[in-house]
FIKE-704500 format. One record per residue (C-alpha): residue in one letter; x, y, z. Coordinates in nm, 4 decimals, decimal comma. Example, Ala and Ser with C-alpha at 12.3 -4.5 7.8 and 13.67 -1.06 7.14 Angstrom:
+---------+----------+----------+----------+
: residuo :        X :        Y :        Z :
+---------+----------+----------+----------+
:       A :   1,2300 :  -0,4500 :   0,7800 :
:       S :   1,3670 :  -0,1060 :   0,7140 :
+---------+----------+----------+----------+
END
This chain:
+---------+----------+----------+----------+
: residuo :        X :        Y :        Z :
+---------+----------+----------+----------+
:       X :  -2,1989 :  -2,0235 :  -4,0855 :
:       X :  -1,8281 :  -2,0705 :  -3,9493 :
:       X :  -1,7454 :  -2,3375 :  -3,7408 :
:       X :  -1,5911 :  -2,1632 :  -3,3926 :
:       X :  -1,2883 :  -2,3534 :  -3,1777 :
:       X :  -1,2347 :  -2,1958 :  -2,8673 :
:       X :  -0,8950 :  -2,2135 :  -2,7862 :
:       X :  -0,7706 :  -2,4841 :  -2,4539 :
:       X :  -0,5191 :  -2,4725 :  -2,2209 :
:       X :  -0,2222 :  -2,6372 :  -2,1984 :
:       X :  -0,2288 :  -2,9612 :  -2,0387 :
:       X :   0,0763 :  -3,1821 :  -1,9741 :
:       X :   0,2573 :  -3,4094 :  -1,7398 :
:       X :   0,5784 :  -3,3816 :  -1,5782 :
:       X :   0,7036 :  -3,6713 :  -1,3618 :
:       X :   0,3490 :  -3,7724 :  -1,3245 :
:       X :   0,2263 :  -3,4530 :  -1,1898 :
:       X :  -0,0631 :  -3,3086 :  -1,4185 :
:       X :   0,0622 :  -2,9392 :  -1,5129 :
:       X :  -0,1897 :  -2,6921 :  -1,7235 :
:       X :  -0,0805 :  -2,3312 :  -1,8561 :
:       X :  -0,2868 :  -2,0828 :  -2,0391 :
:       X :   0,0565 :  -2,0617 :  -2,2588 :
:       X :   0,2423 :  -2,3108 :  -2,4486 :
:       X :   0,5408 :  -2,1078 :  -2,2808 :
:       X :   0,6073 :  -2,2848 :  -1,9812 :
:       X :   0,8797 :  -2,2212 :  -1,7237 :
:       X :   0,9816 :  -2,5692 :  -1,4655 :
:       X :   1,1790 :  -2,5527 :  -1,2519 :
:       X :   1,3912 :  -2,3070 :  -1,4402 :
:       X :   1,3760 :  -2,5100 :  -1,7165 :
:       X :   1,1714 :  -2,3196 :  -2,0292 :
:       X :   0,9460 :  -2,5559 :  -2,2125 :
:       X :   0,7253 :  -2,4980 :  -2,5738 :
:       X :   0,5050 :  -2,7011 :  -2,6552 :
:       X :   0,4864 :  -2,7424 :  -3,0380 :
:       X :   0,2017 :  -2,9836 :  -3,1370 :
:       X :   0,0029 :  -3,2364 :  -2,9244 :
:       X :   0,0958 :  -3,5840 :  -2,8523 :
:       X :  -0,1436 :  -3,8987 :  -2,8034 :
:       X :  -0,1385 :  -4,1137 :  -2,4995 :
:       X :  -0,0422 :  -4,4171 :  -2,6859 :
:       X :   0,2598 :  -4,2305 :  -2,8077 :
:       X :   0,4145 :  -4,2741 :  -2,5217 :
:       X :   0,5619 :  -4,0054 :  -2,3064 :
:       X :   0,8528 :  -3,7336 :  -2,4602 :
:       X :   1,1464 :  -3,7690 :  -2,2653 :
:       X :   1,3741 :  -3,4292 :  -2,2453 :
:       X :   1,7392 :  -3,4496 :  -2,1133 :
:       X :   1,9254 :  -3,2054 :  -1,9922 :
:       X :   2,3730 :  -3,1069 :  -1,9513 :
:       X :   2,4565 :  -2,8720 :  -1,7501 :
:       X :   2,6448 :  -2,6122 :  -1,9771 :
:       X :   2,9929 :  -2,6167 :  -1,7773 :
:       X :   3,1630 :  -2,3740 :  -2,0070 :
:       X :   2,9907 :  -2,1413 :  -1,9180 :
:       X :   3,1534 :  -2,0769 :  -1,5966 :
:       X :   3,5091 :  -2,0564 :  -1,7282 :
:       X :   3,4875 :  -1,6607 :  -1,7766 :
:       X :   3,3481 :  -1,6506 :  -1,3949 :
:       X :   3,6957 :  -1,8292 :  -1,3096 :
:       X :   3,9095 :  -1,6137 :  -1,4827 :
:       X :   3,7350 :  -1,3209 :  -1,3825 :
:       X :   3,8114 :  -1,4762 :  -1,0669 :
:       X :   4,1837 :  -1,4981 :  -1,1226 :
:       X :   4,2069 :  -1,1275 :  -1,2521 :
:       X :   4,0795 :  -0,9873 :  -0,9551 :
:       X :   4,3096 :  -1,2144 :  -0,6927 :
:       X :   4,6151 :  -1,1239 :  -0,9527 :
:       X :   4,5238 :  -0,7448 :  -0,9324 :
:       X :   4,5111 :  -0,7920 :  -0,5262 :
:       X :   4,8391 :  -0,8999 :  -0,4854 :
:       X :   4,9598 :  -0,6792 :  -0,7583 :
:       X :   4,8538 :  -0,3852 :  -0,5137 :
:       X :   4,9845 :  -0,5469 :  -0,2188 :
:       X :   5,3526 :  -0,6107 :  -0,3923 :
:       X :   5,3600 :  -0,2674 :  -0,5306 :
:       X :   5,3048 :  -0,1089 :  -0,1858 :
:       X :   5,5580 :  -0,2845 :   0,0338 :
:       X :   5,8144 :  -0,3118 :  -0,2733 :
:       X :   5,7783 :   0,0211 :  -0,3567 :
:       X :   6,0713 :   0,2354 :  -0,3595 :
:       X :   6,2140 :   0,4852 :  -0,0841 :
:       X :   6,3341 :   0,8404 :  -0,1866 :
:       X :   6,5338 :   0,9025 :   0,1200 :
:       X :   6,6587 :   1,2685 :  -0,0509 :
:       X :   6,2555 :   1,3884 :  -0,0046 :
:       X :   6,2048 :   1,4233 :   0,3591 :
:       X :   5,8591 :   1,6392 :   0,4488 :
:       X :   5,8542 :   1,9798 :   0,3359 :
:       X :   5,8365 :   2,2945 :   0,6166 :
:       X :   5,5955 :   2,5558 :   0,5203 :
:       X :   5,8658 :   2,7887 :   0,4554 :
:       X :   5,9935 :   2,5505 :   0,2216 :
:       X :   5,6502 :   2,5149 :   0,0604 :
:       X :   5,6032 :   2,9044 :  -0,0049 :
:       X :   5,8917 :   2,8565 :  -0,1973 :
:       X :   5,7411 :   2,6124 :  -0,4297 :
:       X :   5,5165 :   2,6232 :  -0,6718 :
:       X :   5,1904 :   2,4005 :  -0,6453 :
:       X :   5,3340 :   2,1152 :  -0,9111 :
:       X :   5,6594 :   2,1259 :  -0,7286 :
:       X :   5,4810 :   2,0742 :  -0,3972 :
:       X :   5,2677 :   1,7904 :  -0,5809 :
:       X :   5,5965 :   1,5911 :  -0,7486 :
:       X :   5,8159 :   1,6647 :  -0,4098 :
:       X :   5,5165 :   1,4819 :  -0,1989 :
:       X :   5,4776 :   1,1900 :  -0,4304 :
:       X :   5,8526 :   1,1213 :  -0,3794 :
:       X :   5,8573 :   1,1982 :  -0,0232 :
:       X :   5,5025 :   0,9252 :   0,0420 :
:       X :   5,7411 :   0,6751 :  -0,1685 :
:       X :   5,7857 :   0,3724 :   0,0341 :
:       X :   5,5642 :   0,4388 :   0,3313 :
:       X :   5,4480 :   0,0656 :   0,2816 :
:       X :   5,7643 :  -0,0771 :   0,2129 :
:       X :   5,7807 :  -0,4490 :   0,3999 :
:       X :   5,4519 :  -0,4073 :   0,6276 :
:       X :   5,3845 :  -0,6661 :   0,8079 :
:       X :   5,0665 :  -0,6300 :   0,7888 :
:       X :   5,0019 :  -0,6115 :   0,4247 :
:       X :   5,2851 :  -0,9171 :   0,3855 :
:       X :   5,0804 :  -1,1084 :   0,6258 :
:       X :   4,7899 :  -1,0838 :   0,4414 :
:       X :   4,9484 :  -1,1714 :   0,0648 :
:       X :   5,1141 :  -1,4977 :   0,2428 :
:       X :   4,7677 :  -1,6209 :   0,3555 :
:       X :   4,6127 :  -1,5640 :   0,0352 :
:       X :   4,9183 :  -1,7340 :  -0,1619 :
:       X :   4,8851 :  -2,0263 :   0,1008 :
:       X :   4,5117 :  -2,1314 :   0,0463 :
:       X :   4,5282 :  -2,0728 :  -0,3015 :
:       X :   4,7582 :  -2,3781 :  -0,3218 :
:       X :   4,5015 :  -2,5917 :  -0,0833 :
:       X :   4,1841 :  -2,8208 :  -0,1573 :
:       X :   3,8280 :  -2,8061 :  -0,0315 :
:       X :   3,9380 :  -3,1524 :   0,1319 :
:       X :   4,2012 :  -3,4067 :   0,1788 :
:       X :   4,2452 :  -3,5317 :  -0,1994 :
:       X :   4,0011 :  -3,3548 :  -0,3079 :
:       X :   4,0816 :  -3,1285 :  -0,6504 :
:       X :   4,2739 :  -2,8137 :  -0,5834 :
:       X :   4,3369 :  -2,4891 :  -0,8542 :
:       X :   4,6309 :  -2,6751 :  -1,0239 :
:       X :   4,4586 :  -2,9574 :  -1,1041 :
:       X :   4,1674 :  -2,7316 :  -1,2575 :
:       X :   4,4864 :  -2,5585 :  -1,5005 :
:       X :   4,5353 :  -2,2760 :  -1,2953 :
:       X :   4,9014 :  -2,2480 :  -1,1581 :
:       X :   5,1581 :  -2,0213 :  -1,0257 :
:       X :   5,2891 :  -1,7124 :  -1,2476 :
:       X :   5,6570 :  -1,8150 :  -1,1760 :
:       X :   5,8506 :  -1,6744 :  -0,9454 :
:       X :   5,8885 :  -1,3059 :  -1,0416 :
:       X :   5,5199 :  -1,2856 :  -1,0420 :
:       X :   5,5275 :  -1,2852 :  -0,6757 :
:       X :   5,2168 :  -1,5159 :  -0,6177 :
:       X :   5,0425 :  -1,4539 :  -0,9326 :
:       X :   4,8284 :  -1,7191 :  -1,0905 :
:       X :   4,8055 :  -1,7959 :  -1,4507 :
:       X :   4,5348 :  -2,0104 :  -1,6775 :
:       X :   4,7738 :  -2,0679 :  -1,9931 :
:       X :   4,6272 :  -2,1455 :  -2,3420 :
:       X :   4,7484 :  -2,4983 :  -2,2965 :
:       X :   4,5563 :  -2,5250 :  -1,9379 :
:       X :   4,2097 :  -2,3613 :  -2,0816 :
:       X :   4,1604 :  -2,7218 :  -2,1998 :
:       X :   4,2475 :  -2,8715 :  -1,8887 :
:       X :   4,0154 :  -2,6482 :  -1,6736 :
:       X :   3,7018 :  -2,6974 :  -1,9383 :
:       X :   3,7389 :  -3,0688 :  -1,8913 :
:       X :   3,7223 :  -3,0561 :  -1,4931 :
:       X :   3,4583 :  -2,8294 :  -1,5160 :
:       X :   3,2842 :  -3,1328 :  -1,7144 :
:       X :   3,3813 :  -3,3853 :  -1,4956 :
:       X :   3,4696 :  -3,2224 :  -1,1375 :
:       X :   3,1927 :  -3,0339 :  -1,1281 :
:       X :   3,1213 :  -3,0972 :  -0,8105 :
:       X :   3,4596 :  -3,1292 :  -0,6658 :
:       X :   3,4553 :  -2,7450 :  -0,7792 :
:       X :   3,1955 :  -2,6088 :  -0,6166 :
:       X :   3,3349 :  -2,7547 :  -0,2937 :
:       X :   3,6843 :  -2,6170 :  -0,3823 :
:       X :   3,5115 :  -2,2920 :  -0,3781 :
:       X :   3,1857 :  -2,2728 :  -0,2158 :
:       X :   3,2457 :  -2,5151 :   0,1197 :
:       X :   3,1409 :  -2,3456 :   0,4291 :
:       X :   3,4295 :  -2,4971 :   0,5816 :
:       X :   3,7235 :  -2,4372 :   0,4113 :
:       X :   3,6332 :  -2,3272 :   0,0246 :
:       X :   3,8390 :  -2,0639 :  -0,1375 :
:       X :   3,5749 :  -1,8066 :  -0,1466 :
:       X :   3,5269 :  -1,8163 :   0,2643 :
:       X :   3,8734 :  -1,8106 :   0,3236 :
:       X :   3,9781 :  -1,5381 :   0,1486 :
:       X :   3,6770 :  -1,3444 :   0,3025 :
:       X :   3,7962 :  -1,4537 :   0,6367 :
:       X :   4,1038 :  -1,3294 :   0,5356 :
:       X :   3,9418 :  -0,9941 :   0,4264 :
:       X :   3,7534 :  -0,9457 :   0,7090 :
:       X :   4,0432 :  -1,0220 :   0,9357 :
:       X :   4,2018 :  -0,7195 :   0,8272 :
:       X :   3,8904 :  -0,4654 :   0,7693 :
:       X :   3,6477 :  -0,5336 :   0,9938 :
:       X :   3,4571 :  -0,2484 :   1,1803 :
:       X :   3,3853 :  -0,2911 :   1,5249 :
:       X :   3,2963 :  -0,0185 :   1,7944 :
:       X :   3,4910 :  -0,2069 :   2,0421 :
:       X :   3,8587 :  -0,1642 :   1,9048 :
:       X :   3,9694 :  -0,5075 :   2,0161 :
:       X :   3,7485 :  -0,6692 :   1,7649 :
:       X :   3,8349 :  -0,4356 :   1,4807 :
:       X :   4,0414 :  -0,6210 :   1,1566 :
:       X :   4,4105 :  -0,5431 :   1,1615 :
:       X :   4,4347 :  -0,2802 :   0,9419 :
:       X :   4,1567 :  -0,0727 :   1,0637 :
:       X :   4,2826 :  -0,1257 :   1,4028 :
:       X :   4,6318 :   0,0290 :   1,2881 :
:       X :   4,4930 :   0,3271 :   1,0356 :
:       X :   4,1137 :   0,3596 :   1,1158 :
:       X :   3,8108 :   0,4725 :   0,8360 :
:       X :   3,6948 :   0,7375 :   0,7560 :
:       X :   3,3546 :   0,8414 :   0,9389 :
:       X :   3,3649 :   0,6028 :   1,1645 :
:       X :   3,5015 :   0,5980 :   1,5483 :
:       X :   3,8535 :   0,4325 :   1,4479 :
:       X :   3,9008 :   0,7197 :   1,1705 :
:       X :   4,0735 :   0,8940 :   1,5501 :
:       X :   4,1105 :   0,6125 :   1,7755 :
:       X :   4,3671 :   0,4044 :   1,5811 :
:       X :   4,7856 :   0,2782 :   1,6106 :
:       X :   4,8626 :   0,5559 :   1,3995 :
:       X :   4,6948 :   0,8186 :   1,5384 :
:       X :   4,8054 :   0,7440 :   1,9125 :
:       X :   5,1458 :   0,7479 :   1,7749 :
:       X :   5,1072 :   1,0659 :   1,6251 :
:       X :   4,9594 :   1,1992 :   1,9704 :
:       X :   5,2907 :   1,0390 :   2,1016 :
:       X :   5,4812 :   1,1854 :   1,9354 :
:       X :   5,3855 :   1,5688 :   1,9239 :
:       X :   5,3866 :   1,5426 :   2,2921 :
:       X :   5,7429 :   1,4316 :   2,2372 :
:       X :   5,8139 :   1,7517 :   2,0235 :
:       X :   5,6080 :   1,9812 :   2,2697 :
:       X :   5,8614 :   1,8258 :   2,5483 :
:       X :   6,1640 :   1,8567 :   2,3341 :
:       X :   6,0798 :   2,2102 :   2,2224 :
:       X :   6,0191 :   2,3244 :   2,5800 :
:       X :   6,3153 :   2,1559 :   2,6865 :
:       X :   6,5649 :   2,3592 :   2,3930 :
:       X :   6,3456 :   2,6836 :   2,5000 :
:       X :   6,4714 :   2,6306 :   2,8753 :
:       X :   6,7964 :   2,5528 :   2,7295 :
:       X :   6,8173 :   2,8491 :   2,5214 :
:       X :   6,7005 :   3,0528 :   2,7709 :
:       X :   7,0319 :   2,9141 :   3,0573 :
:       X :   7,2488 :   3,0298 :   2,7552 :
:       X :   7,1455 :   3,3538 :   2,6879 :
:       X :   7,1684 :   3,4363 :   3,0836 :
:       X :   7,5004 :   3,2811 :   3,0967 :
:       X :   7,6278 :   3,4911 :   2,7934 :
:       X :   7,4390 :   3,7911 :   2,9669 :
:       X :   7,6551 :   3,7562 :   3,3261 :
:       X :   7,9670 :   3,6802 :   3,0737 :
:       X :   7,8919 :   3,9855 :   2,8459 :
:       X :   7,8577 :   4,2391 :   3,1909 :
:       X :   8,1920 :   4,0532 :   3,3749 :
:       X :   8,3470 :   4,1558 :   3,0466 :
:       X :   8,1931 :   4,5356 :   3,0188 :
:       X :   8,3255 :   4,5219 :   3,4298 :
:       X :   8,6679 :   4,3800 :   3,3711 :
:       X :   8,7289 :   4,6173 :   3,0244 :
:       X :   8,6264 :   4,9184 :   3,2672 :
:       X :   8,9122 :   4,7834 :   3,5600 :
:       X :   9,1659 :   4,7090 :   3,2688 :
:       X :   9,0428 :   5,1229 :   3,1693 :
:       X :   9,1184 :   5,3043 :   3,5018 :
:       X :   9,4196 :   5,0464 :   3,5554 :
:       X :   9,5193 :   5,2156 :   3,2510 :
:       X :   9,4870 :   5,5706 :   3,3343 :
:       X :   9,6857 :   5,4972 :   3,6524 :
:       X :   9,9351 :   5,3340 :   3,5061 :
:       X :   9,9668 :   5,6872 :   3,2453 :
:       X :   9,9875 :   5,9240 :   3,5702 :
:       X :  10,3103 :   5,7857 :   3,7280 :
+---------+----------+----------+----------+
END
């Protein structure tokens, strides 16, 4: 003798547009909704604001700054790093010599410095240190008025969010937002296109080698055509050509020589035999 209530769906309305669910769990517009109890019409309708959480994306930004810090950290350390001009390349008689963690340490001193001041590689640290100081826009906001400024000097380009400047970043994330995402998300000149123009401008991949990105142009990739068509590689060509010319050239060289010091070696054998029967002459009167 139990009364039975059969369970109803969900019925609400958002923005005057009549909404039912077989859930009180309701997902708008990425905005998650429960519904908790009922409400009557003459209630009047339950008004739900919303602030976007802007702290949220401070990590992102110094996750941000980590990475361009650990960039240029890589760049400086290869065209700073030292030369070890007492390590030239080793022969292979040299290396049979050796032992294999002789060989190893001798190399690592001897590849010291290959980088040191490229062009290249300085090129591409100055244009990342030079839109890092920019804005989206004329007056708009730029990274040092979100709290994120220059390392100091010895930091070579470095950028820094101090303790003192978290503050000052959390408040224009509150108030800037906007200004923000420009700084960093324009598809004209934001941050994050530049610096993958910037990218691109030295790695891109391109079958025809005039369109290839700077660095791939001068060193190539692996597995790909430029891994042999490549700066360095035509240089190389260059110059073992240059070697196979020289080498040639010392073995004609060598070669004169020895016939000179042949003809010199039998006019000596000649005039020793003359200077012999002079000699002998010379005895008989």
């Amino acid at each position: 003798g139990a009364a039975v209530v059969y369970g109803k769906n969900a019925l609400l309305t958002v923005n005057g547009k009549d909404i039912i669910r077989s859930s009180n769990d309701i997902n708008i517009d990425g905005v998650k909704i429960q519904l908790l109890q009922t409400t009557q019409e003459e209630e009047g309708p339950v008004k739900i604001s919303l602030q976007e959480d802007s702290s949220s994306l401070i990590e992102p930004i110094k996750k941000f700054v980590d990475d361009y810090n650990t960039m240029i950290d890589l760049i400086n350390g290869l065209t700073k790093e030292a030369v070890y001009s007492d390590f030239p390349p080793l022969s292979d008689e040299q290396k049979d010599e050796m032992s294999e963690s002789q060989i190893e340490k001798w190399e690592e001193k001897a590849k010291s410095g290959l980088l040191r001041g490229d062009s290249i590689l300085r090129g591409i640290a100055s244009k990342l240190q030079s839109i890092m100081m920019g804005s989206a826009k004329n007056g708009g906001i730029s990274l040092y008025d979100m709290g994120i400024t220059s390392a100091g000097y010895q930091e070579n380009g470095k950028l820094q969010i101090t303790k003192e400047n978290e503050t000052k970043l959390a408040e224009a994330l509150r108030t800037r937002g906007s200004e923000i995402s420009e700084l960093f998300t324009s598809t004209e000149n934001g941050l994050a296109n530049q610096i993958n123009d910037i990218i691109n401008g030295a790695i891109k991949k391109s079958a025809d080698k005039n369109q290839r990105g700077s660095l791939v142009g001068l060193a190539g990739i692996e597995a790909t055509s430029s891994d042999t068509d490549n700066s360095i590689t035509e240089t190389i060509k260059k110059t073992n050509k240059l070697v196979s010319a020289m080498q040639n050239r010392l073995m004609a060289e060598e070669t004169r020589l020895w016939r000179k010091f042949t003809a010199m070696e039998t006019a000596l054998q000649r005039l020793s035999a003359q200077g012999s029967i002079l000699m002998q002459f010379s005895d008989n009167q």
